[in-house]
N, C-alpha and C positions, 0 to 999 in steps of 0.2 A: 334713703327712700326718695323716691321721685314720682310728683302727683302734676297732674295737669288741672288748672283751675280756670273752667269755662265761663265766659263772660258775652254780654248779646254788645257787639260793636255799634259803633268806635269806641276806641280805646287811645286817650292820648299820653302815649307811656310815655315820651321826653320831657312831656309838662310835671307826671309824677318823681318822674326821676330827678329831675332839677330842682323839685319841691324837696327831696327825699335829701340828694347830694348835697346841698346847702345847708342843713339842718345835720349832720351825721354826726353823732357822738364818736369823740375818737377812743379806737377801744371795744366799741361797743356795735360801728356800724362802719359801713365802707360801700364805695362805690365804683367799681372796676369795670371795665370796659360793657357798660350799659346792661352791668346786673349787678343788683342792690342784696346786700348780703347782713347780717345780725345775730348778736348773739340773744339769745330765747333763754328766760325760767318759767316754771310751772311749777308750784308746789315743792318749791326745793331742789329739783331737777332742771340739770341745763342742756344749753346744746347751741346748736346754730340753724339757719334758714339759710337761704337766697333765692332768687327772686327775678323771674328774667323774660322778656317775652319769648310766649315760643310760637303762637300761630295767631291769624289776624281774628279770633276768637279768646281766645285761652292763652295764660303764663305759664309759666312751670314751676313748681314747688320743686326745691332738692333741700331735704331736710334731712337734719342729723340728730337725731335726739334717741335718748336710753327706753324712754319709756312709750313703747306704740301704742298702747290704752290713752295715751293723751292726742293722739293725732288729730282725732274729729276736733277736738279745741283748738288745735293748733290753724287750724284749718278755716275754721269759722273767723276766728282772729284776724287771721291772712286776708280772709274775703273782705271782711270790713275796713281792715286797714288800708285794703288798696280800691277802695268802691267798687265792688265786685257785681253788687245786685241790685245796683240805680236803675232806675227807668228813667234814661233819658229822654226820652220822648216825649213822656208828659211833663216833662221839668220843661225841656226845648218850648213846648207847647203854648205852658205859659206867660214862660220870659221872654218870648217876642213879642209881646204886645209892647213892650219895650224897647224902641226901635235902635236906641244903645246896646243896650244887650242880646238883641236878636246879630247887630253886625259882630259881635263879640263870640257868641255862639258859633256863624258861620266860619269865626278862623279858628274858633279851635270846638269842634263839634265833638270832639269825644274827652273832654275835660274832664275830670271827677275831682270830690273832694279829699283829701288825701286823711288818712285817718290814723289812729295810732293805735300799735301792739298792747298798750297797758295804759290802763288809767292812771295810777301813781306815775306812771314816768311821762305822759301827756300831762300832769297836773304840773310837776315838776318843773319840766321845760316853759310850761306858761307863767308860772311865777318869776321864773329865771327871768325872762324874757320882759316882763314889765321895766317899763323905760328904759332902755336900752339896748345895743341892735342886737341883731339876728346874730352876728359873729358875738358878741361877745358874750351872749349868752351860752353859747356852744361849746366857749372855750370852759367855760363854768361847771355847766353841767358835763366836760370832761374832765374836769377837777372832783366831780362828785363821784364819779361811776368809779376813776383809779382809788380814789381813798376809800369809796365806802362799797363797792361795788365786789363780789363772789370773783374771784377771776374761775376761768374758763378749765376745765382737766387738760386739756392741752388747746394750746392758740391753734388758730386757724386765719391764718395770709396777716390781717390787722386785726382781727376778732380778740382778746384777752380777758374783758369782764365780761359779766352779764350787769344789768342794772341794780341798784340797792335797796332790799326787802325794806317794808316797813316798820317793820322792826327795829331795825337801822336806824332808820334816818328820823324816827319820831324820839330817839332820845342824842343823836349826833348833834355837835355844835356846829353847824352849817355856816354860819357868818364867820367863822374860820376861813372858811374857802376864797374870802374878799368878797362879803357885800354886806350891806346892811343887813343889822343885827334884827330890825322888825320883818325881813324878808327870810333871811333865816328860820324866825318864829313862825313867819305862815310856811314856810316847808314843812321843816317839823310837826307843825299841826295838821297840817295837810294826812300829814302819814299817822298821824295817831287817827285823822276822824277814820280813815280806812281800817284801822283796827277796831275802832268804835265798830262800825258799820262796813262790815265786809262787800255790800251789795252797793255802795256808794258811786262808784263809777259805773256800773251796769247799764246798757243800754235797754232800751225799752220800757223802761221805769218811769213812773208819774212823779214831776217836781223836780224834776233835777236840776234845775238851773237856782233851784228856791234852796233845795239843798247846797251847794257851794256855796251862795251869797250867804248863808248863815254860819258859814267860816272863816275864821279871822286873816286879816288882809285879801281875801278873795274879792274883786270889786264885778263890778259889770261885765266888762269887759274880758277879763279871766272865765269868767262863770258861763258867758258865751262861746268861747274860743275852747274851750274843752267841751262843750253841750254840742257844739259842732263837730271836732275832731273825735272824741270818742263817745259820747253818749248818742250822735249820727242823727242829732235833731236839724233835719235839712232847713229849720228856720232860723237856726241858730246864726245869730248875728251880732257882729261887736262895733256897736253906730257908730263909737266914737274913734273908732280904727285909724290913724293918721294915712294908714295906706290907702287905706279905702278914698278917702277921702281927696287924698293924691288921685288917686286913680282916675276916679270921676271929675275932679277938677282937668284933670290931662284930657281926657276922651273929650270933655264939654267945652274946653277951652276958653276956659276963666274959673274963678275961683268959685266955691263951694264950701258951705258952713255944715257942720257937725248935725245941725238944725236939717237942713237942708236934704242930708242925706238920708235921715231918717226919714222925712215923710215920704221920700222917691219910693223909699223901698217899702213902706205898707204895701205897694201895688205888686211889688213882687212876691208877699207871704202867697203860700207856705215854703218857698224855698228861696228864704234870701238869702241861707248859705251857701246855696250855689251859686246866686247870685253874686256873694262876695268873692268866691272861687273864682269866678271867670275877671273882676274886677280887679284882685291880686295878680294874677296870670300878666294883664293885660301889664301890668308895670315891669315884670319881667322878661318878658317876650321870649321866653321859654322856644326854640328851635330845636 
């Protein structure tokens, strides 16, 4: 099946795409000549996506899945995971009063925040990912998907698994995989609160960032970086971000304290996850 998914421009797909390709579960995601491809579960049911531009408005959806009763979710998901239904405008609007981030906006005016398919596996990767890099977290969480992950009824180019139910992973010994046995513990728990509370990672839901923090090993910074990426709170911000902080300190050229960064950006509520968006971006230089 093939959908077209309309969006009001700009659109900066190589920023997504580079956010996307860096980050790919091997197994589970890939990135082939400037379309982003995944394997998808729903209720027990797998399949795959990809993901591509196709017109200076709209992507294109080519999806392969068993079950067409699940399409509108399938769909809804997609929208959000790729910032589908931002109003950049009023975001633009008021982060230039910020005359750093108004130049930040002008080089890359159609920036979004990049979002994720699933809450469990957005929770996942942010725990992975605590202290230490972006790569090695990835290699990790592709040690998690082969061992504990559905594989696929037949591969597709690098596709093989889909990601690992909660089920799974709230009684798997996870510090198995090489890392600390207390992070292990917050995965694992991670996936039993989901079973606790099916509506946990929902977007649009009041508390959510109160809810993560009263889950073991979830700190600030975690409880942001998911409130942002799937629960789509565009205020969602992680102050103590090293990147961030890099960022600002490179743009402003000299240093900047953790302190520091926080009070800049009360001026940018309610959207200093955009705000951080374009400040991550800016260290990458995403072309």
């Amino acid at each position: 099946m093939k959908l077209s998914l309309k969006f009001q421009p700009p659109y900066d797909w190589p920023a997504m795409l580079g956010f996307l390709s860096a980050r790919a579960i091997a197994g589970m995601e890939e990135v082939v000549e400037g379309t982003y491809s995944r394997s998808i579960g729903l209720r027990g049911i797998h399949g795959t996506l990809s993901i591509t531009p196709e017109a200076a408005d709209s992507l294109a959806l080519t999806l392969d899945f068993p079950d067409p009763s699940a399409v509108p979710e399938i769909v809804a998901r997609v929208r959000r995971m790729f910032d589908l239904d931002t109003d950049l405008t009023a975001m633009h609007r008021h982060l230039k009063a910020d005359p750093l981030l108004a130049r930040l906006i002008a080089e890359r005016p159609g920036l979004r925040v990049p979002g994720a398919w699933d809450g469990l596996e957005l929770a996942m990767r942010a725990v992975l990912g605590q202290q230490i890099t972006v790569t090695a977290a990835i290699k990790l969480a592709g040690k998690l998907v082969a061992q504990y992950g559905a594989p696929l009824p037949s591969a597709r180019g690098g596709l093989s698994h889909v990601f690992p139910e909660a089920e799974v992973l709230a009684v798997a010994d996870l510090a198995a995989l090489g890392m600390p046995k207390s992070r292990g513990r917050t995965l694992s728990g991670v996936a039993q609160a989901l079973l606790d509370d099916p509506l946990l990672f929902e977007p649009d839901r009041q508390g959510g960032v109160a809810r993560l923090l009263g889950l073991y090993g979830i700190g600030d910074w975690t409880a942001q970086y998911i409130a942002l990426r799937q629960l789509r709170e565009m205020d969602g911000f992680p102050t103590g971000d090293v990147g961030l902080i890099n960022a600002l300190a490179a743009l402003e050229d000299g240093p900047v304290t953790a302190r520091q960064l926080q009070v800049r950006a009360e001026d940018w509520r309610p959207y200093r996850g955009y705000a951080a968006q374009l400040l991550w971006t800016s260290l990458s230089r995403v072309d």
